[in-house]
C-alpha positions as a printed NumPy array, in Angstrom:
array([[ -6.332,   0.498,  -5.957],
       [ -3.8  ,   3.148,  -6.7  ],
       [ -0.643,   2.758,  -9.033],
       [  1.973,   4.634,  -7.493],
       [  5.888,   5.087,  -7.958],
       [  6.497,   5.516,  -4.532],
       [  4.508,   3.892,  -1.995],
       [  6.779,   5.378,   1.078],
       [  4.31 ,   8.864,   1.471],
       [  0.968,   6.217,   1.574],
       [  2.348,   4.386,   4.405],
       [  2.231,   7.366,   6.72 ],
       [ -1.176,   8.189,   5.303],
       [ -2.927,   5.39 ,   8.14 ],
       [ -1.031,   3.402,  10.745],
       [ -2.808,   0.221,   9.879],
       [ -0.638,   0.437,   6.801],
       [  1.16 ,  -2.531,   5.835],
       [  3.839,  -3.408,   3.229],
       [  3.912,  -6.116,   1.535],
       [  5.542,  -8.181,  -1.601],
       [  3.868, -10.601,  -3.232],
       [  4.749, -11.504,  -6.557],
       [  7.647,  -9.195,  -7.242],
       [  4.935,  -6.425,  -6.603],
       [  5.264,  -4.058,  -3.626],
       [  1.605,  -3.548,  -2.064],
       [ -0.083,  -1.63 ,   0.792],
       [ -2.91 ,  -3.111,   2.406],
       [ -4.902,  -2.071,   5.016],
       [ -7.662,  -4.344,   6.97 ],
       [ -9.585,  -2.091,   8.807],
       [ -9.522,   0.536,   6.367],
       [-10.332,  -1.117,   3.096],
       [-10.113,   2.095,   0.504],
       [ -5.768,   2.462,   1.343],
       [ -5.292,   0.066,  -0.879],
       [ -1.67 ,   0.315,  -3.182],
       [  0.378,  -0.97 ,  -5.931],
       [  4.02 ,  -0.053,  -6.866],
       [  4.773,   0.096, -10.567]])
């Protein structure tokens, strides 16, 4: 998982992308590719 400050450039980096906050966290997770996998922070 990557640590990022800005998560807006990995969402167009797949279109399975999804945002999502869990946590206070801002994640990117991706189910059919597993590796585009992101944390804000």
């Amino acid at each position: 998982m990557k640590i990022r400050n800005s998560l807006k450039a990995l969402m167009t980096r797949h279109r399975d992308n999804k945002l999502v906050r869990r946590r206070g966290r801002v994640y990117i997770i991706n189910k059919v590719n597993k590796r585009m996998k992101a944390r804000q922070g």
